[in-house]
N, CA, C and O atoms as a GROMACS GRO file, in nm:
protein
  500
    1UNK      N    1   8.696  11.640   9.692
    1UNK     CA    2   8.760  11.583   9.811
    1UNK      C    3   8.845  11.689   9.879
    1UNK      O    4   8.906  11.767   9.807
    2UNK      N    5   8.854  11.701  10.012
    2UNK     CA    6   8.928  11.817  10.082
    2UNK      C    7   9.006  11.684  10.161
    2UNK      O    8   8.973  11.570  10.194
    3UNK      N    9   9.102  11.751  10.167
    3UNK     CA   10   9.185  11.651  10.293
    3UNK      C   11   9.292  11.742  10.404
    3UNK      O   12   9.393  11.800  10.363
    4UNK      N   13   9.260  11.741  10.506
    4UNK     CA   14   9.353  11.802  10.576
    4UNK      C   15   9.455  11.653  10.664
    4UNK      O   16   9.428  11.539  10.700
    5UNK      N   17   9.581  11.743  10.666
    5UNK     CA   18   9.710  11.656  10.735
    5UNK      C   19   9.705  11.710  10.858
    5UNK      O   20   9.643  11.814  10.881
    6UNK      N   21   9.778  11.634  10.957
    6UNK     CA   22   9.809  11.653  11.106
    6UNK      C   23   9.865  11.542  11.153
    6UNK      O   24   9.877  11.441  11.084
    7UNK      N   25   9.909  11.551  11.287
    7UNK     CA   26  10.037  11.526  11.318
    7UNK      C   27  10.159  11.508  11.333
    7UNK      O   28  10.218  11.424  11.400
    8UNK      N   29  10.209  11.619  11.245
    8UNK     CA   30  10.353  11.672  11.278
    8UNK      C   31  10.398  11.704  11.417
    8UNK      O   32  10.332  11.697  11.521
    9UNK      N   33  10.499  11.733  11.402
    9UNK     CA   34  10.574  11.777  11.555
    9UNK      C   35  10.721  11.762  11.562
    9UNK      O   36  10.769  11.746  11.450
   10UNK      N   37  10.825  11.764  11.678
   10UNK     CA   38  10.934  11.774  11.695
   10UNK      C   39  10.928  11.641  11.748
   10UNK      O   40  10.834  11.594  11.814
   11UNK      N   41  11.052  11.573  11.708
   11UNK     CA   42  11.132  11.441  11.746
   11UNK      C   43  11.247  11.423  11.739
   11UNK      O   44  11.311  11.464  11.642
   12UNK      N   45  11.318  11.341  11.864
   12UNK     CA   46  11.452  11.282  11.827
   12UNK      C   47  11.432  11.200  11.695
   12UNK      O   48  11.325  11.163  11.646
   13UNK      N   49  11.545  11.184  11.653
   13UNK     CA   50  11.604  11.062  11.579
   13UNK      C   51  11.531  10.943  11.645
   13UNK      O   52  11.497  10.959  11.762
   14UNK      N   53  11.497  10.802  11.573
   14UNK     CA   54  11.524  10.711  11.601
   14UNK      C   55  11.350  10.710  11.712
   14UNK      O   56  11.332  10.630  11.803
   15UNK      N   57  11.261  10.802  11.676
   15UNK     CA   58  11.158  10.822  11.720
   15UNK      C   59  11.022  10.776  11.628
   15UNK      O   60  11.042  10.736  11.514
   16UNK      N   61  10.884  10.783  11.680
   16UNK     CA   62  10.819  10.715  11.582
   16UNK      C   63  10.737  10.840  11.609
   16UNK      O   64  10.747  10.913  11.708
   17UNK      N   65  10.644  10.855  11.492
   17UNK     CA   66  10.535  11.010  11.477
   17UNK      C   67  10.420  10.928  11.353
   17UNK      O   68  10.453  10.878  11.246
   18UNK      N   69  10.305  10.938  11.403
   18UNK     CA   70  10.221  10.877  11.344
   18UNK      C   71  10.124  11.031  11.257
   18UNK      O   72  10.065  11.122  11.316
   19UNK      N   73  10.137  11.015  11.127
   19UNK     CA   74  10.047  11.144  11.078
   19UNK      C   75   9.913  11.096  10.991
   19UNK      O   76   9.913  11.026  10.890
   20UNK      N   77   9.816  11.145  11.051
   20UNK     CA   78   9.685  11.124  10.992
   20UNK      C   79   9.663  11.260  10.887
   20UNK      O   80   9.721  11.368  10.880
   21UNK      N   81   9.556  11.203  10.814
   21UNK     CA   82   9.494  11.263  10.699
   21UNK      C   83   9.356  11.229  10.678
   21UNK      O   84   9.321  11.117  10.641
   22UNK      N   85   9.275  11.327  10.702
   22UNK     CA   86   9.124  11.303  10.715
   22UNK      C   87   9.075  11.396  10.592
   22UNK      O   88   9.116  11.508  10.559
   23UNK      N   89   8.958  11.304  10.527
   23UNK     CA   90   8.939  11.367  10.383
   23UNK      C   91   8.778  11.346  10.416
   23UNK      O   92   8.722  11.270  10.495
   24UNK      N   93   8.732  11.431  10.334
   24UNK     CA   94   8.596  11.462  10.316
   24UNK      C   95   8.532  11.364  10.189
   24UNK      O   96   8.603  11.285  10.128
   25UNK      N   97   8.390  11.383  10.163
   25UNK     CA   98   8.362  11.380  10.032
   25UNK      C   99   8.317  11.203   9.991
   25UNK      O  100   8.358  11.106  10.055
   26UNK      N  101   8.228  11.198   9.878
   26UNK     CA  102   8.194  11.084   9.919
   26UNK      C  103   8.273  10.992   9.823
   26UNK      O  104   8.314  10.886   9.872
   27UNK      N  105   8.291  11.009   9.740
   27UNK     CA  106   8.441  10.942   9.644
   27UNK      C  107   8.567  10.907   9.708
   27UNK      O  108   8.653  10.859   9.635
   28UNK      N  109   8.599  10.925   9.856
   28UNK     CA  110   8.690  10.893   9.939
   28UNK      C  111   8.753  10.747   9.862
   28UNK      O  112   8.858  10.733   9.801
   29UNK      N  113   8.653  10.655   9.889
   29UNK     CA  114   8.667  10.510   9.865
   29UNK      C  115   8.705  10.488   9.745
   29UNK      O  116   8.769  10.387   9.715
   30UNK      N  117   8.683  10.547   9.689
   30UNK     CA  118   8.721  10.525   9.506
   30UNK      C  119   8.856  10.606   9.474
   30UNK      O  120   8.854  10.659   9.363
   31UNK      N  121   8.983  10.627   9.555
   31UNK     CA  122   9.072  10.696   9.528
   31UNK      C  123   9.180  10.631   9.582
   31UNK      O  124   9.168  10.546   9.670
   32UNK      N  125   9.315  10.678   9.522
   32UNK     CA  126   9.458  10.611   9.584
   32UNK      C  127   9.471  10.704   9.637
   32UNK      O  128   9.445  10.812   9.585
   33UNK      N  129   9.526  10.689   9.781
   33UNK     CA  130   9.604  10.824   9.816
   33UNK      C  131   9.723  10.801   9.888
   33UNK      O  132   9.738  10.698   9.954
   34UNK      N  133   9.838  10.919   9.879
   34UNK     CA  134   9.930  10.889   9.910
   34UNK      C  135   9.989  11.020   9.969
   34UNK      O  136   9.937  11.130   9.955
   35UNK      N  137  10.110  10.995  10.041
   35UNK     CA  138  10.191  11.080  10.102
   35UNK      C  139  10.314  11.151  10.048
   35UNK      O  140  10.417  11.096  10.011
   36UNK      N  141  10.296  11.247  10.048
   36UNK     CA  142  10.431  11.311  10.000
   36UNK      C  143  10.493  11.442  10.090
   36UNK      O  144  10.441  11.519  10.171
   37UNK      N  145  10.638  11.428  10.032
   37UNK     CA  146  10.688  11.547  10.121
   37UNK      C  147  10.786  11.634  10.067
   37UNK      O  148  10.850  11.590   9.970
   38UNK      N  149  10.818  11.773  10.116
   38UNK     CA  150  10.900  11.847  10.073
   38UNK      C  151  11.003  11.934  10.193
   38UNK      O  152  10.969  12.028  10.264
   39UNK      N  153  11.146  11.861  10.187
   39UNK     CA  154  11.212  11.936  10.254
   39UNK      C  155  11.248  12.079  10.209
   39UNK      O  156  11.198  12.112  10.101
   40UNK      N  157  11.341  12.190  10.286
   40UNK     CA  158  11.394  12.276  10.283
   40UNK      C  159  11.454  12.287  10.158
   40UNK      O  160  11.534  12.195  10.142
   41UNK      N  161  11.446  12.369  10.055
   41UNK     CA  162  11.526  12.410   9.960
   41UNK      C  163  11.523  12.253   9.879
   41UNK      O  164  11.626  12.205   9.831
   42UNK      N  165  11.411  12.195   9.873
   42UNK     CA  166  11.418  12.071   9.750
   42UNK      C  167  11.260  12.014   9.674
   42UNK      O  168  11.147  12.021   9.721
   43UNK      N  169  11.287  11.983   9.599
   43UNK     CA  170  11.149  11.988   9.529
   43UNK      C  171  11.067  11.853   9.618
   43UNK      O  172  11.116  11.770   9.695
   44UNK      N  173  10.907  11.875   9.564
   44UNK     CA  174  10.828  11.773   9.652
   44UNK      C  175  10.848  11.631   9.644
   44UNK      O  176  10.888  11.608   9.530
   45UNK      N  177  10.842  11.540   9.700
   45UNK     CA  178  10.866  11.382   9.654
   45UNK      C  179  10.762  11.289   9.714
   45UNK      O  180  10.710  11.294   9.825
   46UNK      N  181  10.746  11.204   9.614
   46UNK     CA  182  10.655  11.072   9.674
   46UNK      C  183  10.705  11.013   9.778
   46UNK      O  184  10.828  11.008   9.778
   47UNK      N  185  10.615  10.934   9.928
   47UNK     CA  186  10.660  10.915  10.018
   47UNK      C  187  10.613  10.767  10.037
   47UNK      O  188  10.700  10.685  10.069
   48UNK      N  189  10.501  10.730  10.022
   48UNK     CA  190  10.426  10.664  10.025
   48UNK      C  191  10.244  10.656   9.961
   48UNK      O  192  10.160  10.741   9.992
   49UNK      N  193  10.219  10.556   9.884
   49UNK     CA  194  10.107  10.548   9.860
   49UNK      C  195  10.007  10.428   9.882
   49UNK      O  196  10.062  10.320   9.906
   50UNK      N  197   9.900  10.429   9.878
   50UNK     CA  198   9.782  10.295   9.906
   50UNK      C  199   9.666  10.301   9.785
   50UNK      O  200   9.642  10.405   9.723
   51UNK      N  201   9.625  10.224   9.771
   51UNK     CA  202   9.558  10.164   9.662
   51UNK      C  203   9.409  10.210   9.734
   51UNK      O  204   9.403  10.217   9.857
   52UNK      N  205   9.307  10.236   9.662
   52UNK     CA  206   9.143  10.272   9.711
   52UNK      C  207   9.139  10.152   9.803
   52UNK      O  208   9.099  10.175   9.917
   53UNK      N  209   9.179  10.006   9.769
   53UNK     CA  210   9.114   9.899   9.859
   53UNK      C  211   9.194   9.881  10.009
   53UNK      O  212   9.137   9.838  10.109
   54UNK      N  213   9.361   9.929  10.002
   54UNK     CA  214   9.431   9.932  10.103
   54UNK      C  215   9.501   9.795  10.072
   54UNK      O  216   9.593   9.741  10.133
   55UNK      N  217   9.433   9.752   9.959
   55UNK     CA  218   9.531   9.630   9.933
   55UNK      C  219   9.660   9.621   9.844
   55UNK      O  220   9.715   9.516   9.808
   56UNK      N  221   9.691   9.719   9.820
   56UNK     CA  222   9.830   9.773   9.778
   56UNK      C  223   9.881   9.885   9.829
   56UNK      O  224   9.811   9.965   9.892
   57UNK      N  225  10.016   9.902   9.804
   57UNK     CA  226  10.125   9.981   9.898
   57UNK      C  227  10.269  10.014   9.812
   57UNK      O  228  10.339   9.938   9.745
   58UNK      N  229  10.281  10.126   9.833
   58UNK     CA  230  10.382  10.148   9.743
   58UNK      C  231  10.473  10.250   9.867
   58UNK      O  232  10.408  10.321   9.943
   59UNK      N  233  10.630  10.244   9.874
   59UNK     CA  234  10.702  10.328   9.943
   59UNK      C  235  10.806  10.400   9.838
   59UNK      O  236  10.839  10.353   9.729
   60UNK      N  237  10.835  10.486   9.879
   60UNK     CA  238  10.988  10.532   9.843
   60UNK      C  239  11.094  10.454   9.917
   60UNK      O  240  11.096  10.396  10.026
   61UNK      N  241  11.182  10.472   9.818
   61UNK     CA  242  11.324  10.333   9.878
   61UNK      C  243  11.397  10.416   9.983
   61UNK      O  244  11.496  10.375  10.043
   62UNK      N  245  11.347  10.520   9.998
   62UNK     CA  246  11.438  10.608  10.138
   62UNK      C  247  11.381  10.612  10.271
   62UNK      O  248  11.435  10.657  10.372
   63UNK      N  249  11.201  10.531  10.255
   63UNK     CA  250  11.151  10.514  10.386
   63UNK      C  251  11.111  10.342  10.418
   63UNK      O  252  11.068  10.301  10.526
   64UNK      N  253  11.138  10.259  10.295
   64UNK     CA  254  11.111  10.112  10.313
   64UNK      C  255  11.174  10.121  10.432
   64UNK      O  256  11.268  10.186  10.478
   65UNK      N  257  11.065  10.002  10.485
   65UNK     CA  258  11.144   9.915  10.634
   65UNK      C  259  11.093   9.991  10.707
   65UNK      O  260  11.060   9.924  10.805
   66UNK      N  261  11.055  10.131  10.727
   66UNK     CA  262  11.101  10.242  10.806
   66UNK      C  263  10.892  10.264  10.842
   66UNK      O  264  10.826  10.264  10.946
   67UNK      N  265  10.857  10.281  10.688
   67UNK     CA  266  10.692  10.358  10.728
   67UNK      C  267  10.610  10.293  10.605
   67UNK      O  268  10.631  10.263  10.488
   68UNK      N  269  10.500  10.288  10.703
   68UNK     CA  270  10.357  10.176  10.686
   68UNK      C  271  10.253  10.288  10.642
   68UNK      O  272  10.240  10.394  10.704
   69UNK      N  273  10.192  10.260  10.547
   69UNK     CA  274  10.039  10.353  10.488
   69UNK      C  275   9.922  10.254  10.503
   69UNK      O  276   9.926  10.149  10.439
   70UNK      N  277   9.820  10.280  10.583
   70UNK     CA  278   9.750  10.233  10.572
   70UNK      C  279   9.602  10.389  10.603
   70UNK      O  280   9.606  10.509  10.630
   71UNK      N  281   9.470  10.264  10.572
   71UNK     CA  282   9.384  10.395  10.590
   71UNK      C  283   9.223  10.311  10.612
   71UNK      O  284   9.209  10.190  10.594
   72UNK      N  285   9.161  10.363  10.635
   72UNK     CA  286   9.020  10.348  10.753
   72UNK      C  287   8.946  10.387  10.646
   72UNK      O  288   8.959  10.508  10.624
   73UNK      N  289   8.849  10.308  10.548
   73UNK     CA  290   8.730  10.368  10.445
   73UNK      C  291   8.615  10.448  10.521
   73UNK      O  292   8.556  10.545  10.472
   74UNK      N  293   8.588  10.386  10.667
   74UNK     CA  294   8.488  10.410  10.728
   74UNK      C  295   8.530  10.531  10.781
   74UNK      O  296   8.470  10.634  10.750
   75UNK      N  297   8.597  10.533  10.835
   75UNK     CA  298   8.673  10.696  10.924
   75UNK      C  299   8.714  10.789  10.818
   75UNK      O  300   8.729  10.906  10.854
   76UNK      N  301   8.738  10.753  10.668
   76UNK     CA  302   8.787  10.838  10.558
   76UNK      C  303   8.899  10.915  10.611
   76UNK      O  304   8.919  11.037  10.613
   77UNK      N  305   8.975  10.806  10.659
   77UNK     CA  306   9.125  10.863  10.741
   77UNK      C  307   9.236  10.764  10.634
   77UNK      O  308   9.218  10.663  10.566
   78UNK      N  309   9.339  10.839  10.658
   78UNK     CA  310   9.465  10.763  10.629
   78UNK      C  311   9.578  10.796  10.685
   78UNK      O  312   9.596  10.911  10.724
   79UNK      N  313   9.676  10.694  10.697
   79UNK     CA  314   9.765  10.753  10.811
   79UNK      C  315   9.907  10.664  10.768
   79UNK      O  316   9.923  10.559  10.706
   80UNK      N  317  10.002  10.762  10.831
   80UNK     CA  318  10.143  10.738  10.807
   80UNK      C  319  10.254  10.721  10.917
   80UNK      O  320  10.298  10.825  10.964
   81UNK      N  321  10.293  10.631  10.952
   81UNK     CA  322  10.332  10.559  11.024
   81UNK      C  323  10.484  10.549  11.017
   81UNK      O  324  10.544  10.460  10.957
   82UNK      N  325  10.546  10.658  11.089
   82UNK     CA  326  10.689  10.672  11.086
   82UNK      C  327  10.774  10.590  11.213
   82UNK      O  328  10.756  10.627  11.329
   83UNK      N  329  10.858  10.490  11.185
   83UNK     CA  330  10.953  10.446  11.285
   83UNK      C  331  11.065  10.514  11.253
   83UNK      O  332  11.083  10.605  11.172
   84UNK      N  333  11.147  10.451  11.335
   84UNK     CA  334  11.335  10.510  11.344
   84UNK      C  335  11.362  10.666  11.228
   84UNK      O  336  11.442  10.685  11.136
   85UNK      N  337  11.282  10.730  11.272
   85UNK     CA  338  11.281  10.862  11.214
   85UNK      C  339  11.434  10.894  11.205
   85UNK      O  340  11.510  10.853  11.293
   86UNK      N  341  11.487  10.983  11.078
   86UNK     CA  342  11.585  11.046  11.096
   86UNK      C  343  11.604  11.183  11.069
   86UNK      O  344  11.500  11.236  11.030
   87UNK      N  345  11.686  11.246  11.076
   87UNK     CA  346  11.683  11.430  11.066
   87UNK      C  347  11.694  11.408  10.888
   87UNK      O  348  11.727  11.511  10.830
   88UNK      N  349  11.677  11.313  10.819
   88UNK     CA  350  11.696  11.373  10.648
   88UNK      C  351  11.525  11.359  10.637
   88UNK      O  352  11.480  11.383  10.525
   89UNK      N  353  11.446  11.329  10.723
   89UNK     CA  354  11.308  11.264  10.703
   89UNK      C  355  11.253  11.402  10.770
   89UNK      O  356  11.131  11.402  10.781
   90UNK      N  357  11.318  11.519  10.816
   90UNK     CA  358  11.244  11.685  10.872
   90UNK      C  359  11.228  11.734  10.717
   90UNK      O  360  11.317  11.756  10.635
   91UNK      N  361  11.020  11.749  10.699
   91UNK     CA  362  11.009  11.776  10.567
   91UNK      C  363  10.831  11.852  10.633
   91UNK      O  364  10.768  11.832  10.737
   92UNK      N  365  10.807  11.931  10.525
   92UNK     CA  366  10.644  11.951  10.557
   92UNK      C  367  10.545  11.814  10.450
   92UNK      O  368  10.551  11.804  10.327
   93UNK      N  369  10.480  11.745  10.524
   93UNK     CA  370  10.406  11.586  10.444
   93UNK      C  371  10.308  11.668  10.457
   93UNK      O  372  10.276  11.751  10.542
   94UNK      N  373  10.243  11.614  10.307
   94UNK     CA  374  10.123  11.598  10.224
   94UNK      C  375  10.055  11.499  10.176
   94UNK      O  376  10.104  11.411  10.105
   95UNK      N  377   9.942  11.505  10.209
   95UNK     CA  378   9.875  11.396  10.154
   95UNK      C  379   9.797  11.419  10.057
   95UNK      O  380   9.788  11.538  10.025
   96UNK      N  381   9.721  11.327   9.984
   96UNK     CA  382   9.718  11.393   9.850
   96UNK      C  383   9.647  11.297   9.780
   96UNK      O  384   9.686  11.184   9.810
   97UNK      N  385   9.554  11.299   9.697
   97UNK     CA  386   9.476  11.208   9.653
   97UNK      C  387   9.431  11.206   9.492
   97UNK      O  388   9.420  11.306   9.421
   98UNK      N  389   9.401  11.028   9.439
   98UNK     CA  390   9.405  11.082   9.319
   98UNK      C  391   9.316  11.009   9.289
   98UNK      O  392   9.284  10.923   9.371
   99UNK      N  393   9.243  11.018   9.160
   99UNK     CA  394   9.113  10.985   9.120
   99UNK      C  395   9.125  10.853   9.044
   99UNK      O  396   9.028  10.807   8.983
  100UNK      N  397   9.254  10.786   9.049
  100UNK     CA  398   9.300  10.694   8.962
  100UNK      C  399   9.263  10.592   9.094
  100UNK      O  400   9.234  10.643   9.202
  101UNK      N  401   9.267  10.467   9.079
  101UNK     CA  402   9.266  10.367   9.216
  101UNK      C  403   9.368  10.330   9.292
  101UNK      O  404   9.359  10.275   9.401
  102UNK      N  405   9.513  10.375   9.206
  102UNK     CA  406   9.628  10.374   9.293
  102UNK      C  407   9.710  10.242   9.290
  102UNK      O  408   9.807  10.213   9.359
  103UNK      N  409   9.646  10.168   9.192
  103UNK     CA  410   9.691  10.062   9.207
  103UNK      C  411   9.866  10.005   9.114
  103UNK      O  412   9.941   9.908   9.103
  104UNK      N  413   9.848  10.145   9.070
  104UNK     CA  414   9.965  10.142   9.013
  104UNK      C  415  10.087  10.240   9.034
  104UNK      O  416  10.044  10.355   9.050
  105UNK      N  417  10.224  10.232   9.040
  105UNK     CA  418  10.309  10.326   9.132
  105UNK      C  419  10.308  10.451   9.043
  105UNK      O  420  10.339  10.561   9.088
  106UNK      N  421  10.263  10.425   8.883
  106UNK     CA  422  10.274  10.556   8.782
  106UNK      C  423  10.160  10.626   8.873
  106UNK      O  424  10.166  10.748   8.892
  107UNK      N  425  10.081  10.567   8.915
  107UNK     CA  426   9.925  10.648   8.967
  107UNK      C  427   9.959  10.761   9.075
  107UNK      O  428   9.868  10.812   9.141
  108UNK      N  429  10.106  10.802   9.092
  108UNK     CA  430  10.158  10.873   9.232
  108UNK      C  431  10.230  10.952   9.132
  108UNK      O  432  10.214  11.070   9.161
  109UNK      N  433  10.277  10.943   9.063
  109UNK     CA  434  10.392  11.020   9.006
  109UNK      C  435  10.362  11.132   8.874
  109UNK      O  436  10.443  11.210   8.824
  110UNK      N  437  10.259  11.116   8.849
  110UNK     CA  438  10.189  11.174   8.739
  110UNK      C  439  10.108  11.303   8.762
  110UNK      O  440  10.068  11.374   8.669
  111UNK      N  441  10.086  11.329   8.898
  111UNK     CA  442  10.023  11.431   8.934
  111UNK      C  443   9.860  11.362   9.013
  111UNK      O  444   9.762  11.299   8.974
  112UNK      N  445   9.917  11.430   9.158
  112UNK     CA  446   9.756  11.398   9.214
  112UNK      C  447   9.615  11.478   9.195
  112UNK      O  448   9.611  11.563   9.106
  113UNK      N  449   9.547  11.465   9.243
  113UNK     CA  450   9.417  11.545   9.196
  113UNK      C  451   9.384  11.652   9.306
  113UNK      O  452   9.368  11.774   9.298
  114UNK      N  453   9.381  11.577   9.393
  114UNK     CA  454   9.326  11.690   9.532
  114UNK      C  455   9.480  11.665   9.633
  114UNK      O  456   9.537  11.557   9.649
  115UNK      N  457   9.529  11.825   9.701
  115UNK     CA  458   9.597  11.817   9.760
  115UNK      C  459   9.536  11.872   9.932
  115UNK      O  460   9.439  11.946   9.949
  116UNK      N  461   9.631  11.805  10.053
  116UNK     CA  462   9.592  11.877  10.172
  116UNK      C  463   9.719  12.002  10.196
  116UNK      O  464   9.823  12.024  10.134
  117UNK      N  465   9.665  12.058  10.297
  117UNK     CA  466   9.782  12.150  10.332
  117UNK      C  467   9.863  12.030  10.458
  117UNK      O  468   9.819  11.946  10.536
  118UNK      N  469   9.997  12.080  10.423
  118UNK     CA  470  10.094  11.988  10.482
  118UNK      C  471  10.092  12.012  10.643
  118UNK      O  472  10.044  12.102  10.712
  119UNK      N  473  10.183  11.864  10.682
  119UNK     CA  474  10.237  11.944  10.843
  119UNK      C  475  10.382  11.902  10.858
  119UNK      O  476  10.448  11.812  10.806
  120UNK      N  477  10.410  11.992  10.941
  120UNK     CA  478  10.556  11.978  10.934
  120UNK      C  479  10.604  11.858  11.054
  120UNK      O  480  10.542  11.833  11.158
  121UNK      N  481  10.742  11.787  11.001
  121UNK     CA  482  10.810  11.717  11.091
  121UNK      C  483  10.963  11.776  11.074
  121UNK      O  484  11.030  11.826  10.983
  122UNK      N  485  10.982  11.736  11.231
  122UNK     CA  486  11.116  11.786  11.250
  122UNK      C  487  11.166  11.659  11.318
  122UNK      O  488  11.114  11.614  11.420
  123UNK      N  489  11.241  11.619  11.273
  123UNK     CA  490  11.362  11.574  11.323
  123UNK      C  491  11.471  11.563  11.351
  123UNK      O  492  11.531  11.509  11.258
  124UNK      N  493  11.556  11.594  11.461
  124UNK     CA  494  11.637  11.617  11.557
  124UNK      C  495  11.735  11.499  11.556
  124UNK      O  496  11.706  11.380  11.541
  125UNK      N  497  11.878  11.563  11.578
  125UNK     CA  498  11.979  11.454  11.591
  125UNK      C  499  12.065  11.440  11.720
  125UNK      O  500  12.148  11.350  11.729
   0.00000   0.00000   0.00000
């Protein structure tokens, strides 16, 4: 599986930035994948993840309320869905996929299988 990220960019605060992740490969469907990110000078962190069926969802408690994962089997897209952005949320996101079904939140934290190269968000105060 290859997956590249996109749509980063510069934003106010309190702005919304939608980032897709388009993956190759035909095992797409059979994988959890999830989002992660790494600010300036701090190690990487789970951001969000989805289950192979899209029928589960898992966030970090620093973006609940805030950002939605969902993803397209047919388009072999997935995408991340940022509202009321804030400047602690300027990080380079990764998406990232794992061979497990995702259906469980250990299934994010254990190490993913295939990584994309990140894109950066900035957010502005």
């Amino acid at each position: 599986v290859q997956l590249q990220a996109s749509g980063g960019g510069l934003v106010q605060a309190g702005d919304s930035l939608r980032l897709s992740c388009a993956a190759s490969g035909r095992t797409f469907g059979a994988y959890g994948m999830g989002w992660f990110r790494q600010a300036p000078g701090k190690e990487r962190e789970f951001v969000a993840g989805i289950s192979w069926s899209g029928g589960t969802t898992f966030f970090a408690d620093s973006v609940k309320g805030r950002f939605t994962i969902s993803r397209d089997g047919a388009k072999k897209m997935v995408y991340l869905q940022m509202n009321s952005l804030k400047p602690e949320d300027t990080a380079v996101y990764y998406c990232a996929a794992t061979k497990s079904l995702g259906v469980n939140y250990s299934d994010y934290l254990g190490g993913m299988d295939y990584w994309g190269e990140g894109t950066l968000v900035t957010v502005s105060s």
